[in-house]
N, C-alpha and C positions, 0 to 999 in steps of 0.2 A: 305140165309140159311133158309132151312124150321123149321117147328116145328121136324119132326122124327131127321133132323141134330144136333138141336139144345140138343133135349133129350139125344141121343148119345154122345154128349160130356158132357154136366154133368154129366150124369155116369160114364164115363171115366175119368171123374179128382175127382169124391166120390170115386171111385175104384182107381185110383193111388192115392190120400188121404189117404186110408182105408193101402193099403198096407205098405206106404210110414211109419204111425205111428206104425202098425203091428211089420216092421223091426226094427225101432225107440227101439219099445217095448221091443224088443227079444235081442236086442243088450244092453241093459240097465240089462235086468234080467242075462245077463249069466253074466256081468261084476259083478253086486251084488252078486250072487251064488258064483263064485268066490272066492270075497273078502271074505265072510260068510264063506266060508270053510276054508281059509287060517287064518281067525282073531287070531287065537290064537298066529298064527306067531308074529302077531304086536300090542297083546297088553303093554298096561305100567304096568311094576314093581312095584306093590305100594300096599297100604295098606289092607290087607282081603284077599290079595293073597299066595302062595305057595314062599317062596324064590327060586329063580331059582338053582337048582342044580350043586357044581363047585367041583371040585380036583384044589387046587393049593399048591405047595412051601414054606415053610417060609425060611428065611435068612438061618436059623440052615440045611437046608436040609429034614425036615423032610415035609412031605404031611399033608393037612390039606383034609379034603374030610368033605362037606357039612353034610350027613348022619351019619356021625360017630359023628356030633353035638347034634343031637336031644336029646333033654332032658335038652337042657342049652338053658339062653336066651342069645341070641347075639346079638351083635354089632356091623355091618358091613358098613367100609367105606371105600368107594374105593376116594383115593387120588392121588396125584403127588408132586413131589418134587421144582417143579417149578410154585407152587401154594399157592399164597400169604395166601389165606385165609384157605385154609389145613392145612399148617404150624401153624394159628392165632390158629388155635383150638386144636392143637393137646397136647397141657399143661392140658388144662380142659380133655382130656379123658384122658391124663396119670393117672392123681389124682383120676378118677371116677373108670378105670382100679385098681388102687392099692388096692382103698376102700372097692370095692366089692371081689379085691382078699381077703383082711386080715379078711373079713366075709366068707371066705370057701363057698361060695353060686355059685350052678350050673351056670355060668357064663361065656363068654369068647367074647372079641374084636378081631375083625378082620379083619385089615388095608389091604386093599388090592389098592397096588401099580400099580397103570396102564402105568406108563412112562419109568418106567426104567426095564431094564434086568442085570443091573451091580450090582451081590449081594454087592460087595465091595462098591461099593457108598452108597447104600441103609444101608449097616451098621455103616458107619459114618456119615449118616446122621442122624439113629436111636440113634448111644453113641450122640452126638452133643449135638440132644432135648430130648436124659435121657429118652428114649421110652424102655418100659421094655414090651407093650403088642407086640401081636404075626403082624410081619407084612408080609404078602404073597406078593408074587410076580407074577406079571402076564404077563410069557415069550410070549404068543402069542397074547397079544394084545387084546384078545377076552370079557374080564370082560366086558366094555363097552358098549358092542354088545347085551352079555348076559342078563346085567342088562336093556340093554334100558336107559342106562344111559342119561341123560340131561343135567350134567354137573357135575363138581365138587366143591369141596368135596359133594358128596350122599351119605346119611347115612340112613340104617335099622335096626329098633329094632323088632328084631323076638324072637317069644313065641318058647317055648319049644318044642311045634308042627312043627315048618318050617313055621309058619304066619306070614307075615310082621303086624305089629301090629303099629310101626309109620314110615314112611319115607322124612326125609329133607334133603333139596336141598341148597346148599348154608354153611357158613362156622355157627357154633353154640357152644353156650359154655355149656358145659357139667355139667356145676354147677349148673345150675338149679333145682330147688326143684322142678317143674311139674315133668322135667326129672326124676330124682330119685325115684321119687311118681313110672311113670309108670312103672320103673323097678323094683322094687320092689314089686308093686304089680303081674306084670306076674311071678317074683320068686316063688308067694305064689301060683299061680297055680298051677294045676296037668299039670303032663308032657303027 
């Protein structure tokens, strides 16, 4: 092979090199473009953000619609009936539920039930553990999805505005004095 052969191939493999990363390249930015534009799809639920927008059910029949909240802080925990640690806590939010009922303050919990579609179960499960706050039902399955949920019991304390302002994962007891601090002080906010 002379020198003119020898040069012709080196350029021929810096040029299939060159293109090779080129393509590399191009196939990399459309998948991030992509993802970039879809993100909002898949971010997490969680605290500084907008509570996700829902219409569901309660037992009574009557609709609870997200928007029709604003101006109250809320309490939303989405649960199951066959959830050990849901169950452990759901004593301490009855108690916090009453307290803040018998203070009249813009306020309201809102149990939202991911397992079941059987109002009839769901209400003797509520007389049983003496659950006087509002508990929604969620016929299509879809809470979970919505919230980006991780697990249960998930619980958000949203401002006045529709702000998640704290969100916990895992089962909690609702007597806590941090707790009460925080709600209390979002109450003294402007709506």
């Amino acid at each position: 092979m002379d020198n003119m052969d020898m040069e012709k191939d080196k350029k021929g493999k810096l040029y299939s090199t060159v293109v090779s990363v080129l393509v590399v390249a191009m196939v990399v930015g459309a998948i991030f473009f992509t993802v970039a534009r879809k993100r909002d799809k898949y971010y997490l639920v969680t605290e500084g953000l907008e509570v996700p927008a829902f219409s569901l059910p309660t037992l009574d029949g009557e609709t609870i619609t997200l928007t029709e909240q604003r101006g109250k802080v809320l309490l939303i925990n989405l649960w199951a009936t066959w959830c050990p640690a849901c169950i452990e806590e759901m004593p301490s939010m009855e108690r916090l539920y009453q307290d803040l009922k018998k203070r009249d303050v813009p306020f309201d919990m809102l149990a939202m039930n991911i397992d079941s579609s059987n109002v009839k179960e769901l209400k003797e499960f509520a007389r049983k553990m003496n659950i006087t706050f509002p508990i929604l039902y969620d016929r299509s399955k879809n809470v979970p999805y919505l919230f980006k949920s991780l697990g249960i019991p998930e619980t958000y304390i949203v401002d006045k505005k529709g702000v998640i302002r704290k969100k916990i994962i895992g089962g909690y007891d609702w007597d806590r004095p941090d707790t009460r601090q925080l709600i209390d002080k979002l109450l003294k906010e402007e709506g």
